[in-house]
PyMOL Python script that loads the backbone (N, CA, C, O; Angstrom):
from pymol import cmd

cmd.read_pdbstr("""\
ATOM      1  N   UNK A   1       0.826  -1.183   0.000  1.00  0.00           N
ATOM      2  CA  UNK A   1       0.000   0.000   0.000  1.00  0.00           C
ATOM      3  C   UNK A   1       0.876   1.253   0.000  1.00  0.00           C
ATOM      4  O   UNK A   1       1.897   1.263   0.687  1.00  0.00           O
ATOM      5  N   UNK A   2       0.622   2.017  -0.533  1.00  0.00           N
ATOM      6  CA  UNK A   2       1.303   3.653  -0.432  1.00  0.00           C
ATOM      7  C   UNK A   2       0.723   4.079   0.509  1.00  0.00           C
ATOM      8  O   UNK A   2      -0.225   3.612   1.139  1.00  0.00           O
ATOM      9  N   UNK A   3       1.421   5.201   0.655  1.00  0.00           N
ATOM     10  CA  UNK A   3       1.218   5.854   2.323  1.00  0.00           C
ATOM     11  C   UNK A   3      -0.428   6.826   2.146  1.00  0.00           C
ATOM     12  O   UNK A   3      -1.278   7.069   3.003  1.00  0.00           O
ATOM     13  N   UNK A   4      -0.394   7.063   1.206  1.00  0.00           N
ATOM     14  CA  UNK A   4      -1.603   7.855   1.054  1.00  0.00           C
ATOM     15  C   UNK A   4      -2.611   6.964   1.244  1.00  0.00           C
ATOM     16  O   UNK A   4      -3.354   7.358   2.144  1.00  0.00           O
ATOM     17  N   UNK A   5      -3.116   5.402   0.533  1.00  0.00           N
ATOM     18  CA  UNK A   5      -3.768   4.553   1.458  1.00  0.00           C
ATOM     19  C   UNK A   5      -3.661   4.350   2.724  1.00  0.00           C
ATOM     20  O   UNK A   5      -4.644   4.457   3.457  1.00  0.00           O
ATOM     21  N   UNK A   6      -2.623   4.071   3.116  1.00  0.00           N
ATOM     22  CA  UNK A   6      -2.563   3.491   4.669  1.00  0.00           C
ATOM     23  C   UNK A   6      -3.340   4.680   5.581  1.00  0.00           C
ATOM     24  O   UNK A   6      -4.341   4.637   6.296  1.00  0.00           O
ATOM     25  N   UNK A   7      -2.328   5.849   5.188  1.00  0.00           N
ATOM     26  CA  UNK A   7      -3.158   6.998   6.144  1.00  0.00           C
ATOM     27  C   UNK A   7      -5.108   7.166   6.230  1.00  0.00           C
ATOM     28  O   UNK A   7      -5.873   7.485   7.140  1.00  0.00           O
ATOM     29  N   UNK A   8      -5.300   6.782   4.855  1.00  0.00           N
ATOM     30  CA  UNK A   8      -6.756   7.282   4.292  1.00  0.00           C
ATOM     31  C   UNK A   8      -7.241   6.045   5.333  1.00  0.00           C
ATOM     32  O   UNK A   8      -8.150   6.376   6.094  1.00  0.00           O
ATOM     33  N   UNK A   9      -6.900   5.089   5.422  1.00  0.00           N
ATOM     34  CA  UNK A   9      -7.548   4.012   6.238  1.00  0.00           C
ATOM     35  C   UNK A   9      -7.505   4.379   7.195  1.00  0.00           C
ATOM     36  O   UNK A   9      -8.560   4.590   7.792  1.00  0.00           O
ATOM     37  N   UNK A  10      -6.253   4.635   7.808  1.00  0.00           N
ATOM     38  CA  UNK A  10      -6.168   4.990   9.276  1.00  0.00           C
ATOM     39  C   UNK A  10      -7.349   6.320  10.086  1.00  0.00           C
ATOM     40  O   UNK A  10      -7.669   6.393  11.272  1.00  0.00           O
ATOM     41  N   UNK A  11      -7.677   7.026   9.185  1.00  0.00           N
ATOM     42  CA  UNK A  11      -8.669   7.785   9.350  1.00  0.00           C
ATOM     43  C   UNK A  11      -9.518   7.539   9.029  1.00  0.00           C
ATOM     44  O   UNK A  11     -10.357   8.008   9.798  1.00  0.00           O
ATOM     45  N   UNK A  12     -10.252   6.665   7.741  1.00  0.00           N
ATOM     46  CA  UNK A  12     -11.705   5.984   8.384  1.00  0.00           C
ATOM     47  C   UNK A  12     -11.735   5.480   9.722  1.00  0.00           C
ATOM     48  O   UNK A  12     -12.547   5.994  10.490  1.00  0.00           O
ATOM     49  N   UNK A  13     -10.872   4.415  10.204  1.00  0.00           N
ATOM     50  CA  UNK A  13     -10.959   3.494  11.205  1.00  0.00           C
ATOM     51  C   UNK A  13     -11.249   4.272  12.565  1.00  0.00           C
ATOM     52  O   UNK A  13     -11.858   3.883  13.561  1.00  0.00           O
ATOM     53  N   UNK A  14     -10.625   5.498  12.301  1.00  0.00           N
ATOM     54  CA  UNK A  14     -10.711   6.459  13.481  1.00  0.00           C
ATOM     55  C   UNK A  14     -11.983   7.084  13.800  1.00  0.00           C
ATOM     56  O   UNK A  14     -12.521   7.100  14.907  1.00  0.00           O
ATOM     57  N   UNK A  15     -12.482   7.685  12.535  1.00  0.00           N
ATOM     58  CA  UNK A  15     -13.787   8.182  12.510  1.00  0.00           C
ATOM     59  C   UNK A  15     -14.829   6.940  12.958  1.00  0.00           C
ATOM     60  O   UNK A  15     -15.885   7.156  13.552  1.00  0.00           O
ATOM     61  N   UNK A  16     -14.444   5.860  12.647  1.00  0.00           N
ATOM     62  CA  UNK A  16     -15.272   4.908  12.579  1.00  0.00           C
ATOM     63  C   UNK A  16     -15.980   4.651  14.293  1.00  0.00           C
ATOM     64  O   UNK A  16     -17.111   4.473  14.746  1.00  0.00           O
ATOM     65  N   UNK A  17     -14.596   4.758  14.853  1.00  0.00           N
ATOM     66  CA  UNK A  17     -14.256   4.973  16.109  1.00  0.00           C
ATOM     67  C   UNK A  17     -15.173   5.835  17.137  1.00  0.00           C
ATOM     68  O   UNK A  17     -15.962   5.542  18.035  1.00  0.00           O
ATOM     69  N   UNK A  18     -14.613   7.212  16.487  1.00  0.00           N
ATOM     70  CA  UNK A  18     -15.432   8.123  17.043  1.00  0.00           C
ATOM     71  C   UNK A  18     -16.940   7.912  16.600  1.00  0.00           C
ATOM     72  O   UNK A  18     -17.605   8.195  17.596  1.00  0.00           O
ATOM     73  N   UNK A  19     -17.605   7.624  15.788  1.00  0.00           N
ATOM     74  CA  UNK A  19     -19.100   7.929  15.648  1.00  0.00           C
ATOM     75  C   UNK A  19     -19.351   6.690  16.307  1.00  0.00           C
ATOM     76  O   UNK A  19     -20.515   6.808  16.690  1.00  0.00           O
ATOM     77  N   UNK A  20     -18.975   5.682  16.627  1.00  0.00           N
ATOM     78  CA  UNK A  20     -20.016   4.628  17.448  1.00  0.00           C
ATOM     79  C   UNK A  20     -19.304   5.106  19.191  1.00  0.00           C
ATOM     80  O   UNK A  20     -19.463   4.521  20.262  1.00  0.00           O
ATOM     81  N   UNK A  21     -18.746   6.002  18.968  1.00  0.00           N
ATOM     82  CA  UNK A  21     -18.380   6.617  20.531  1.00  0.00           C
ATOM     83  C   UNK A  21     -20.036   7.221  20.821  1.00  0.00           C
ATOM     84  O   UNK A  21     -20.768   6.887  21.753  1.00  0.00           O
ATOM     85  N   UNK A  22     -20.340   8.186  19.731  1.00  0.00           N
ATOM     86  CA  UNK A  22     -20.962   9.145  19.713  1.00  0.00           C
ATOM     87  C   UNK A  22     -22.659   8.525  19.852  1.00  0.00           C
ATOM     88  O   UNK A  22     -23.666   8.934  20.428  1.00  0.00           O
ATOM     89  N   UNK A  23     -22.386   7.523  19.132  1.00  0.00           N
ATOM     90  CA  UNK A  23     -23.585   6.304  19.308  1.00  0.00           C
ATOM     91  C   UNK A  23     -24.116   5.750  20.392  1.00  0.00           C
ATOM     92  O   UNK A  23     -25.328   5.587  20.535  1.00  0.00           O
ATOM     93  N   UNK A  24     -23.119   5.379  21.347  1.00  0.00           N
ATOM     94  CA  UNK A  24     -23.350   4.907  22.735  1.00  0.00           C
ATOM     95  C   UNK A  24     -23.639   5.849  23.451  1.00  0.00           C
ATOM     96  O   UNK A  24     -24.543   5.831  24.287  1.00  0.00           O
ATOM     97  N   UNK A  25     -22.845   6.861  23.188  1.00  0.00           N
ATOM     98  CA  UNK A  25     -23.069   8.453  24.165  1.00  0.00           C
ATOM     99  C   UNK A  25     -22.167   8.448  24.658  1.00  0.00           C
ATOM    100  O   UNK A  25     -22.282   9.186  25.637  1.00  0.00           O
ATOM    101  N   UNK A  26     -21.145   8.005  24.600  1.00  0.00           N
ATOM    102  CA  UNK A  26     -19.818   8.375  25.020  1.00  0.00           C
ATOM    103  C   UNK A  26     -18.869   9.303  24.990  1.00  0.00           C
ATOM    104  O   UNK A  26     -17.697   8.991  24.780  1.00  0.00           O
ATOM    105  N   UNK A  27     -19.278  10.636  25.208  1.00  0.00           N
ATOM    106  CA  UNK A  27     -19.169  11.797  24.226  1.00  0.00           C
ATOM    107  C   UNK A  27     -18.030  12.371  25.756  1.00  0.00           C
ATOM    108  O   UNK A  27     -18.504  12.062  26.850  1.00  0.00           O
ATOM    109  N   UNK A  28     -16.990  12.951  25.780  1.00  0.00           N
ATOM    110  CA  UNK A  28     -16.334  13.138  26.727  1.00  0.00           C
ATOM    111  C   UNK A  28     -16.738  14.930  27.046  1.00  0.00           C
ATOM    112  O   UNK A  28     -16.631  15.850  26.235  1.00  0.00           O
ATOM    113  N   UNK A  29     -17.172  15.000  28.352  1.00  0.00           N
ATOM    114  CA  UNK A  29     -17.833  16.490  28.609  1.00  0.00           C
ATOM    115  C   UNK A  29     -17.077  17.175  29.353  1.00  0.00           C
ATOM    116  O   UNK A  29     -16.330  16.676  30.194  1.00  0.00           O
ATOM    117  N   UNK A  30     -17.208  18.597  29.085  1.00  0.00           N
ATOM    118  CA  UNK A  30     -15.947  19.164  29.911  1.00  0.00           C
ATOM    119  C   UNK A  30     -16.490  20.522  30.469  1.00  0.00           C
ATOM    120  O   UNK A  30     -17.260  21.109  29.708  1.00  0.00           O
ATOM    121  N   UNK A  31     -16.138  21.300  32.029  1.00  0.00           N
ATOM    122  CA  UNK A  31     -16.708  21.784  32.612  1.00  0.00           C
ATOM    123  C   UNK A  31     -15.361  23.023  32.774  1.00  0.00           C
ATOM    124  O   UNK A  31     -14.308  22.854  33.388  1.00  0.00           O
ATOM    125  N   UNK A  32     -15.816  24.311  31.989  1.00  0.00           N
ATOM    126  CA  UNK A  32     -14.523  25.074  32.563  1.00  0.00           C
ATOM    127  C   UNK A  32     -15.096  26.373  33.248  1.00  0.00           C
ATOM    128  O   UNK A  32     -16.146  26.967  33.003  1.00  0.00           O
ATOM    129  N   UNK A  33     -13.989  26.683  34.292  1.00  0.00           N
ATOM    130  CA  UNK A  33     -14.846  27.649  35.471  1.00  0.00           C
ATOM    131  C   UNK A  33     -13.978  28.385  35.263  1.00  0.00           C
ATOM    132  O   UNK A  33     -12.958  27.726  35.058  1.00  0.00           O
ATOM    133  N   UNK A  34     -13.768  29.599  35.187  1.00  0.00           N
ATOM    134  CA  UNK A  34     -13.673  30.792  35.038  1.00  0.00           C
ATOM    135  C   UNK A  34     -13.340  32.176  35.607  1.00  0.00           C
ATOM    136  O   UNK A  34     -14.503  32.569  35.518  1.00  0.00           O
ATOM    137  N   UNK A  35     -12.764  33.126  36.066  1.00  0.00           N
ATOM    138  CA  UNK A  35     -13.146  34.160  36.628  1.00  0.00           C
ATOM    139  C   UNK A  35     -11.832  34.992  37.880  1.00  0.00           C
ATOM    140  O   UNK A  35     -10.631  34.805  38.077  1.00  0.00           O
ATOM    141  N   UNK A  36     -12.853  35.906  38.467  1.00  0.00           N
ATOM    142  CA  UNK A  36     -11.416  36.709  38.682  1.00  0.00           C
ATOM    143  C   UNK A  36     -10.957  35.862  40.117  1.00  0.00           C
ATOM    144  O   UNK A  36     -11.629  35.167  40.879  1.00  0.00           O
ATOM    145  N   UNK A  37      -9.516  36.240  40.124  1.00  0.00           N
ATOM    146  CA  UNK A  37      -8.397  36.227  41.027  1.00  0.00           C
ATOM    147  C   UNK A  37      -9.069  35.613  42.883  1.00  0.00           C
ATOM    148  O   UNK A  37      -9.479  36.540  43.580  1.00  0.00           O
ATOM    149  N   UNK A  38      -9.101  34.899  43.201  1.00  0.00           N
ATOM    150  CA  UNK A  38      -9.586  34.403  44.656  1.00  0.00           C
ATOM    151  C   UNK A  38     -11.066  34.510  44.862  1.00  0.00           C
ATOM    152  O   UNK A  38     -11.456  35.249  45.766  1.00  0.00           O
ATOM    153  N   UNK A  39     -12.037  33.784  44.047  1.00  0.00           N
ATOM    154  CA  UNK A  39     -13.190  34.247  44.156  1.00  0.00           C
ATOM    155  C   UNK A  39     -13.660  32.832  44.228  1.00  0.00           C
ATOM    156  O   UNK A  39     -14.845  32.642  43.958  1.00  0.00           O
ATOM    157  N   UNK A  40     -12.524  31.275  44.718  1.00  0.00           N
ATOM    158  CA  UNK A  40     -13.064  30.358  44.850  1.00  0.00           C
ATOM    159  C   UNK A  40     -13.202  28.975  43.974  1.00  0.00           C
ATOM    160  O   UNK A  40     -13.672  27.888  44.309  1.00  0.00           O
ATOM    161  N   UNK A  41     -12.565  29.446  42.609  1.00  0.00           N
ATOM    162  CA  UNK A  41     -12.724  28.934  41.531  1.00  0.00           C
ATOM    163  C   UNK A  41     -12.341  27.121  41.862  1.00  0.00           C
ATOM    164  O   UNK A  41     -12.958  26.062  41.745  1.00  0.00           O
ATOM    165  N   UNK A  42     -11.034  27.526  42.301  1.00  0.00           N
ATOM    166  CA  UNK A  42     -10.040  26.039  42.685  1.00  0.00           C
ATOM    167  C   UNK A  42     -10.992  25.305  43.405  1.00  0.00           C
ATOM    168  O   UNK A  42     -11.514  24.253  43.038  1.00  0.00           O
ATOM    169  N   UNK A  43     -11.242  26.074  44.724  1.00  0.00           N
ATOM    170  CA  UNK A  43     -12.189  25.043  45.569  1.00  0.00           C
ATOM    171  C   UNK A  43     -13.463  24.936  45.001  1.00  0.00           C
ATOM    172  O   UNK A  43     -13.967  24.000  45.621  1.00  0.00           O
ATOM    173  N   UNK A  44     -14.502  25.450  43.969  1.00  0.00           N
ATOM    174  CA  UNK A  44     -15.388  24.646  43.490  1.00  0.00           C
ATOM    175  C   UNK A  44     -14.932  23.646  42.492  1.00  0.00           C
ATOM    176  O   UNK A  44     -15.791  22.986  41.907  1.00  0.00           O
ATOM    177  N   UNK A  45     -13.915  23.498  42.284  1.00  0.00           N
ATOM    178  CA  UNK A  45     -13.582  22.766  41.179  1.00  0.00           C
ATOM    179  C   UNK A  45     -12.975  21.179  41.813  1.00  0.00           C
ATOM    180  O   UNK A  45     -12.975  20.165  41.115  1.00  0.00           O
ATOM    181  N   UNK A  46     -12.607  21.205  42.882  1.00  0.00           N
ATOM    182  CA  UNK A  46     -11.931  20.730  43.657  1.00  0.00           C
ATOM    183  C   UNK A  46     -13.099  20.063  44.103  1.00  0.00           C
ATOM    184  O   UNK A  46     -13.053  18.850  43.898  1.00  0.00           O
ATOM    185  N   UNK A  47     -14.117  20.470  44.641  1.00  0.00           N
ATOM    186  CA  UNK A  47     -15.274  19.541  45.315  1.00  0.00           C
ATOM    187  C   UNK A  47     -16.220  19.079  44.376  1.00  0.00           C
ATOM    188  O   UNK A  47     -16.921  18.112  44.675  1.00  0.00           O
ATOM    189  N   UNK A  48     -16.359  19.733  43.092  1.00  0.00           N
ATOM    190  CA  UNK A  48     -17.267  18.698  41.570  1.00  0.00           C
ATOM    191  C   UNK A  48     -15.953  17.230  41.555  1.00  0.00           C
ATOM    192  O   UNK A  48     -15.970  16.000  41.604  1.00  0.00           O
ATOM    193  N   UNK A  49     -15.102  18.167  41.470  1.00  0.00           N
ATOM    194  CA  UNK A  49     -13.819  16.619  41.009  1.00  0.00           C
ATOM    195  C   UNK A  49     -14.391  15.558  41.740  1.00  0.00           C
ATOM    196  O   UNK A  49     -15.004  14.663  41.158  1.00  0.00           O
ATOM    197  N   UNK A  50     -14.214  15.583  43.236  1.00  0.00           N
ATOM    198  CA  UNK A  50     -14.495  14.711  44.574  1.00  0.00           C
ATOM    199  C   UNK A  50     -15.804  14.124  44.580  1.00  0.00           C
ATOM    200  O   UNK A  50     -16.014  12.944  44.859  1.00  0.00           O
ATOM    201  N   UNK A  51     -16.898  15.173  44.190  1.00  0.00           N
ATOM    202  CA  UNK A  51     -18.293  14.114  44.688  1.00  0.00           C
ATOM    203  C   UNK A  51     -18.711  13.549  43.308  1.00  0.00           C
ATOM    204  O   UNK A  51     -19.383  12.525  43.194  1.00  0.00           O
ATOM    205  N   UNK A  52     -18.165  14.456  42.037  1.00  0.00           N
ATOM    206  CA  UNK A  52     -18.596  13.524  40.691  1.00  0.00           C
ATOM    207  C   UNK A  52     -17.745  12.699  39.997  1.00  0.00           C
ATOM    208  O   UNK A  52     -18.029  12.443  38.827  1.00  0.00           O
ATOM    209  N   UNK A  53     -16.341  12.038  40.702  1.00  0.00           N
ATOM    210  CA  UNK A  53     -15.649  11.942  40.098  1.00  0.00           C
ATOM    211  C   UNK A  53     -15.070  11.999  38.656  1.00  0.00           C
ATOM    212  O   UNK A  53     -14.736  11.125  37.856  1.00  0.00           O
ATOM    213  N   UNK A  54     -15.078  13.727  38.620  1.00  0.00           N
ATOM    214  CA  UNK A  54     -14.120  14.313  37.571  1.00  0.00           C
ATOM    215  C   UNK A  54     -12.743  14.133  37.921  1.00  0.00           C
ATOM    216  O   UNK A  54     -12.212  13.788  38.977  1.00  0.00           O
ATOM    217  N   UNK A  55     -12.136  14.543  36.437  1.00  0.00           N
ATOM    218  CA  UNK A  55     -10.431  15.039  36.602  1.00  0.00           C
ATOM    219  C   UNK A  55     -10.946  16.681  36.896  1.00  0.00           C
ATOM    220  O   UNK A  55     -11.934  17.363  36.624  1.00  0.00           O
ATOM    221  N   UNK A  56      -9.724  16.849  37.575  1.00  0.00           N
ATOM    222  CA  UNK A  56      -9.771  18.130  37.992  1.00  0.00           C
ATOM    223  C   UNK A  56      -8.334  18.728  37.523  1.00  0.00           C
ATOM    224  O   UNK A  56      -7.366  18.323  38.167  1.00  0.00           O
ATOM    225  N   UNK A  57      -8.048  19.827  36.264  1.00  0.00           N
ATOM    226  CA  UNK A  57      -6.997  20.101  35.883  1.00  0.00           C
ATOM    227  C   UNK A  57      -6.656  21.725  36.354  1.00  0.00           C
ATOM    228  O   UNK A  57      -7.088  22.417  35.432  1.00  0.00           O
ATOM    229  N   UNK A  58      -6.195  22.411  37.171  1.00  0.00           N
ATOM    230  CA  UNK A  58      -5.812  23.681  37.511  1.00  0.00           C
ATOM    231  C   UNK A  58      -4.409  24.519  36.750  1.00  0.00           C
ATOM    232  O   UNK A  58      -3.189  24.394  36.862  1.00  0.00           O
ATOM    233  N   UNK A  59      -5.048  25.150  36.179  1.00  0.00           N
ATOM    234  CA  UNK A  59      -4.378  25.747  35.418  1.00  0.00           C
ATOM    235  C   UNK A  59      -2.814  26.705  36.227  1.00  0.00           C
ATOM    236  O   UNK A  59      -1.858  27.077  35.547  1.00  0.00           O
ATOM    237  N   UNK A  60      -2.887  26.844  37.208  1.00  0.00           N
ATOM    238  CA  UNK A  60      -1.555  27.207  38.104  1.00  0.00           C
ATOM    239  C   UNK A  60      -0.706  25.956  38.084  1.00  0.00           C
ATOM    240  O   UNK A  60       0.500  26.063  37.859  1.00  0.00           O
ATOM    241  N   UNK A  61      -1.410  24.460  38.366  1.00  0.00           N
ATOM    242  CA  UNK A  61       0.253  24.019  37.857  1.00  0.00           C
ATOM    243  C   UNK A  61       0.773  23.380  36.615  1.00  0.00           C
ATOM    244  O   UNK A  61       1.727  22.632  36.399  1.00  0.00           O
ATOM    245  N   UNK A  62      -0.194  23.932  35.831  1.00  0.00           N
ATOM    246  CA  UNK A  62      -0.091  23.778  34.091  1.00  0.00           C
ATOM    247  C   UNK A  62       1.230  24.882  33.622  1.00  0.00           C
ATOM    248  O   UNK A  62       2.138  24.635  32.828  1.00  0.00           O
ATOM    249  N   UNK A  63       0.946  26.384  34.537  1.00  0.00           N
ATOM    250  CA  UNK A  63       1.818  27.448  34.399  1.00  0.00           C
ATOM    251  C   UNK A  63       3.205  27.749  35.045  1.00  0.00           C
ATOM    252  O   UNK A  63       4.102  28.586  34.940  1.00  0.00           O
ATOM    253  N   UNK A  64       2.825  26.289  35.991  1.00  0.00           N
ATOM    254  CA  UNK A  64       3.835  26.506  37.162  1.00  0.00           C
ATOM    255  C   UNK A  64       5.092  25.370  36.456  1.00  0.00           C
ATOM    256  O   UNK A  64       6.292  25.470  36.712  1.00  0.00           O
ATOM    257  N   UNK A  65       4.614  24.539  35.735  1.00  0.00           N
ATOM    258  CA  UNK A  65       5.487  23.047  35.054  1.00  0.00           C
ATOM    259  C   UNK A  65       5.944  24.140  33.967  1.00  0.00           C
ATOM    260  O   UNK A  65       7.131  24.377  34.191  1.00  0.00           O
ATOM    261  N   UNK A  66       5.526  24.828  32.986  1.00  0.00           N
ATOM    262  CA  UNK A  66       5.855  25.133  32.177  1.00  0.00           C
ATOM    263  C   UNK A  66       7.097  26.493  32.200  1.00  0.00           C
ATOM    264  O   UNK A  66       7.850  26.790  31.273  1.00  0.00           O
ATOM    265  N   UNK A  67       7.012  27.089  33.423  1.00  0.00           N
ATOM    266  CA  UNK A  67       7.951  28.425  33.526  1.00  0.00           C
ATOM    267  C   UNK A  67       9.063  27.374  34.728  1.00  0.00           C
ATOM    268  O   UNK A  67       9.980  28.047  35.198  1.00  0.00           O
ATOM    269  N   UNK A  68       9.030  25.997  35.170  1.00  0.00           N
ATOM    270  CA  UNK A  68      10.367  25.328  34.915  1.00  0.00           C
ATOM    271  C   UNK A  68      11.167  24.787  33.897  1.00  0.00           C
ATOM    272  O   UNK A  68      12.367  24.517  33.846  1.00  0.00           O
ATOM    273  N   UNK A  69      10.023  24.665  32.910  1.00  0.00           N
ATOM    274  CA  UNK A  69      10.699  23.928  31.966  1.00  0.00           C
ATOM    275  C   UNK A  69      11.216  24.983  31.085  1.00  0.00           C
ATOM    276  O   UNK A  69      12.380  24.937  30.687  1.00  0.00           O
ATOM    277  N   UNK A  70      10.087  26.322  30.626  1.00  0.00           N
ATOM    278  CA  UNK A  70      10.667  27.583  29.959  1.00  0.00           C
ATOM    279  C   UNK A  70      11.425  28.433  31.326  1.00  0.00           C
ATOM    280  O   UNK A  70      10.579  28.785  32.148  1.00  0.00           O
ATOM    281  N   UNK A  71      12.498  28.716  31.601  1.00  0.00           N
ATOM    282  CA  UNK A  71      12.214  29.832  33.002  1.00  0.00           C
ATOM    283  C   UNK A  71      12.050  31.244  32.192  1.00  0.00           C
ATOM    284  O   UNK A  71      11.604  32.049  33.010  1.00  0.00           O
ATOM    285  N   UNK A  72      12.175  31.691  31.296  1.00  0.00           N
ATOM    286  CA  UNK A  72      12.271  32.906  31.092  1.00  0.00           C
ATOM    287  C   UNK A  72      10.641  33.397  30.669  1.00  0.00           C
ATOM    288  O   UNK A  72      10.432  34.592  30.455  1.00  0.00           O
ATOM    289  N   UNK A  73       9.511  32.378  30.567  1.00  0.00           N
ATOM    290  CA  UNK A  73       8.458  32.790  30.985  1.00  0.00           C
ATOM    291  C   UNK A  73       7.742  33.871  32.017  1.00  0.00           C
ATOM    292  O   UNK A  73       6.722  34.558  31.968  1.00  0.00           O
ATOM    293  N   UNK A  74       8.752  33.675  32.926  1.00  0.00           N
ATOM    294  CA  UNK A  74       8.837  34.224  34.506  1.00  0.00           C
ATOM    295  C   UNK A  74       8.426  35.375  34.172  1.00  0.00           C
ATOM    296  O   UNK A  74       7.284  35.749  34.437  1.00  0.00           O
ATOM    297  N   UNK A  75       9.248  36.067  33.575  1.00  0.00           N
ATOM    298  CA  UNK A  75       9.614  37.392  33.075  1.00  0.00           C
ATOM    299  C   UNK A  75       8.602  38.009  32.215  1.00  0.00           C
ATOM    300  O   UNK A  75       8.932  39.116  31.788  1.00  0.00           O
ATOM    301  N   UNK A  76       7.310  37.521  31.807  1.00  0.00           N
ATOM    302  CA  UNK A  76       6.558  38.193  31.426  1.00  0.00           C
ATOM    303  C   UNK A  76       5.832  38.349  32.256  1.00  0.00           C
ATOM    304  O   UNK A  76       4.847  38.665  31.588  1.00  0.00           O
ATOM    305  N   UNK A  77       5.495  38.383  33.318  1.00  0.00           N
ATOM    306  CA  UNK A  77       4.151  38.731  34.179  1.00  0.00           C
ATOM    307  C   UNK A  77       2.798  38.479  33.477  1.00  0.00           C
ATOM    308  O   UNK A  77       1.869  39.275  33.615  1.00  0.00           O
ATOM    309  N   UNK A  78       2.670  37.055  32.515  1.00  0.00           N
ATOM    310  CA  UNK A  78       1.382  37.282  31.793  1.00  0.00           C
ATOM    311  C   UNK A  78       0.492  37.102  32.955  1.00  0.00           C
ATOM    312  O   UNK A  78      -0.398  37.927  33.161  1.00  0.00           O
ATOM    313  N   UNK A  79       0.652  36.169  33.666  1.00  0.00           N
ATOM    314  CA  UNK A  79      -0.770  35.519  34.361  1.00  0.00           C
ATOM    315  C   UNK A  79      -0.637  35.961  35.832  1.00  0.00           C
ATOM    316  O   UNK A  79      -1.311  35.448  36.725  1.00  0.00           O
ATOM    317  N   UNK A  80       0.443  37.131  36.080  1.00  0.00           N
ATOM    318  CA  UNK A  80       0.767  37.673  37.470  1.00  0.00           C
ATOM    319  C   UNK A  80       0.544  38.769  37.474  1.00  0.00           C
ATOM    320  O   UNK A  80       0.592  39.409  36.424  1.00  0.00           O
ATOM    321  N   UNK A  81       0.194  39.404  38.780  1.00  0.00           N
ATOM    322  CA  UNK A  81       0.354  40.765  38.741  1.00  0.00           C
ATOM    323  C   UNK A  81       1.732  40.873  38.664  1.00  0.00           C
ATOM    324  O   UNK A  81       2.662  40.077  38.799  1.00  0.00           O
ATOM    325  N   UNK A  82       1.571  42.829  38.252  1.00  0.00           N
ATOM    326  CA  UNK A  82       2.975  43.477  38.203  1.00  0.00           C
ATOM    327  C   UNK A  82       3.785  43.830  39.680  1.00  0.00           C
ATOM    328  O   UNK A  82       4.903  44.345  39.663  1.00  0.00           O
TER     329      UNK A  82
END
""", "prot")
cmd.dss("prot")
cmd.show_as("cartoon", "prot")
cmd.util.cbc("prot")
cmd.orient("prot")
């Protein structure tokens, strides 16, 4: 097969995939909370995680992994005050 088949398959099979996902209802749902600076956000997010068992992803140590791995991130103050 040439690669242009193989791939073309590989993406039916996928789609194929996804729509009997979509069939069962297996549809993956996602809940994002929002808003200003200490108003609670973490801890409601923190107690849906716990009583509905969600993942619970917080975006501070998404920012916090990434300005070790970049350090000169630091230095913009995007997501900090000045």
């Amino acid at each position: 097969m040439d690669t242009y088949t193989t791939s073309r398959k590989k993406y039916e099979e996928s789609r194929k995939i996804r729509q009997e996902k979509i069939e069962k209802g297996e549809i993956q749902k996602h809940i994002i909370i929002a808003g200003v600076p200490r108003t609670g956000k973490t801890t409601a997010c923190m107690k849906l995680s716990n009583s509905n068992k969600y993942q619970h992803l917080c975006m501070d140590a998404i920012i916090s992994a990434f300005e070790e791995v970049y350090p000169r991130i630091r230095n913009y103050n995007i997501y900090h005050e000045s």
